[in-house]
N, C-alpha and C positions, 0 to 999 in steps of 0.2 A: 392541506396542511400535513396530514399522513405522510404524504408524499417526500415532502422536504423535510420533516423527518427521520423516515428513514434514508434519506439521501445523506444526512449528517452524519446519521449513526454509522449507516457503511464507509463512509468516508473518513471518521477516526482511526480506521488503521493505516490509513495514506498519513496523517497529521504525524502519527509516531513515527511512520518509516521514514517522513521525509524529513521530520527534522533532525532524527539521526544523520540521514543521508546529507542533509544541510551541516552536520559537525562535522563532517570527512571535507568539507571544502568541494563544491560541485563548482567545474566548469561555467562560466555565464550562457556559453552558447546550449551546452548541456542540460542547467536545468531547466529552460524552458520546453529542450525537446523532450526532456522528462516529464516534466508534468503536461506535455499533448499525447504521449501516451497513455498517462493515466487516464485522460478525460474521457481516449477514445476508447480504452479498453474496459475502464466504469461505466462508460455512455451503453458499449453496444453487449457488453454482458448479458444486461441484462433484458435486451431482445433476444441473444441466443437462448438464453433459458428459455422463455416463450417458447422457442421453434422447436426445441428438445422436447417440450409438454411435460406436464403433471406426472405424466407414470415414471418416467425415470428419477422424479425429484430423491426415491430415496434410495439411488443407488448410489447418488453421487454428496448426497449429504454429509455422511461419514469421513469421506475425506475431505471436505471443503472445510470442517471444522478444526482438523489435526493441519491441512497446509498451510494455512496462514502462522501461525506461531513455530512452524517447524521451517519455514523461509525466516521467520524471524530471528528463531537461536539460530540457524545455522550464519547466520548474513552476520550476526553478533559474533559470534565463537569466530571466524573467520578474519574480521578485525582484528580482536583482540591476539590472534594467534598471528596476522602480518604485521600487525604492534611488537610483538614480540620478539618476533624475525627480524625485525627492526627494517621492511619493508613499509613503507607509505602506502595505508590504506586509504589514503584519497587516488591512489590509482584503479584500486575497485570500483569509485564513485565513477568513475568518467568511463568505465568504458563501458563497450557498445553493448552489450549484451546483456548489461544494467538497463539500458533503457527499456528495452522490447521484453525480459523475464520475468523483472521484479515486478512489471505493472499488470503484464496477462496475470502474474500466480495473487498477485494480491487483488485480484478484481471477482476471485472466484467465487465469493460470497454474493456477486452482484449476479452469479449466475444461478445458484439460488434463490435471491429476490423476484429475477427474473421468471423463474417458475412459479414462486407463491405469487407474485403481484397479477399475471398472467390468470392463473386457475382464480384467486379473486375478482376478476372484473376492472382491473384500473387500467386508464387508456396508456399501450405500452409505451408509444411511442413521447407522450410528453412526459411520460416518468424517468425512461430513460434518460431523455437529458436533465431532468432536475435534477437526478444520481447524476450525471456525468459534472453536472456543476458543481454542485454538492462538494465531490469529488476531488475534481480538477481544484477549486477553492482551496480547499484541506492542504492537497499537497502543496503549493506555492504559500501556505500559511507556515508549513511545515519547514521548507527550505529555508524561507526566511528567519523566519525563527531560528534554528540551527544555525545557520550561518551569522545572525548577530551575535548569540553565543558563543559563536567560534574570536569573532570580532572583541567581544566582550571579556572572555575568560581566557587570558593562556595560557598555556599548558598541554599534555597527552588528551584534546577531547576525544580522542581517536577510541581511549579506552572509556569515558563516559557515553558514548555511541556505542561502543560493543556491549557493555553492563547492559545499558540502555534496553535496546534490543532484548537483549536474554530475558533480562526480569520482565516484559511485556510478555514474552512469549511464553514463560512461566505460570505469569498471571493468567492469560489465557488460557491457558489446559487448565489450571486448578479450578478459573469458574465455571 
């Protein structure tokens, strides 16, 4: 039960990013290859932590808590500034380097789970996937979402996706 737990809790910052990412309008063929990278880069994080060991957990702590919210405002402010430009920031959603960036830097948290679950005793390898599921779940919860919202509401959601974004990642540093 711990387990799937924490697989949800790490998994909440997929739920925000993706349904942001779901308000930009994702590709069909897209977000499915979006959320197979999240699964694989949630699933196998946190074996690498494992194989890194305990001693380096607090080198790399410190940044693992400032990168998540600092991909967040910047991925925000970045909309909101190709909103601006009056550039279509559903061409950030689709391209390739979305797929492979956003899911390694947002997965980094599960490379410190990896480390604590690992020096704790829990077996890595079935944890891992319950976080990959976890995971993989959140984001397709998240497109979805977004994407009926986009469905739903219209109008610039291009700029409640950048706000979006910012104020999470705000919130983040302040707690």
């Amino acid at each position: 039960m711990t387990v799937l737990i924490l697989g949800i809790l790490v998994g909440l910052d997929n739920l925000q990013v993706a349904s942001a990412i779901g308000l930009l309008g994702l590709q069909p063929n897209r977000k499915w290859l979006l959320v197979a990278a999240f699964v694989f880069f949630e699933t196998t994080m946190p074996l690498v932590g494992l194989l890194i060991g305990h001693k380096l957990n607090n080198s790399f702590e410190s940044i693992a808590e400032w990168l998540g919210p600092g991909i967040m405002m910047a991925l925000g402010l970045y909309i909101l500034i190709r909103k601006w430009m009056e550039k279509e920031p559903q061409d950030l959603a689709n391209r390739k380097g979305m797929l492979l960036l956003l899911p390694f830097f947002m997965s980094l948290d599960n490379l410190l789970a990896g480390l604590g679950l690992g020096t704790s005793g829990y077996p890595v390898i079935s944890t891992s996937i319950t976080v990959g599921i976890c995971a993989g779940s959140m984001c397709i919860l998240g497109l979805f979402i977004g994407e009926k919202l986009r469905q739903l509401v219209p109008g610039n959601l291009e700029v409640v996706s950048g706000l979006y974004l910012i104020g999470m990642a705000v919130f983040l540093v302040m707690k």
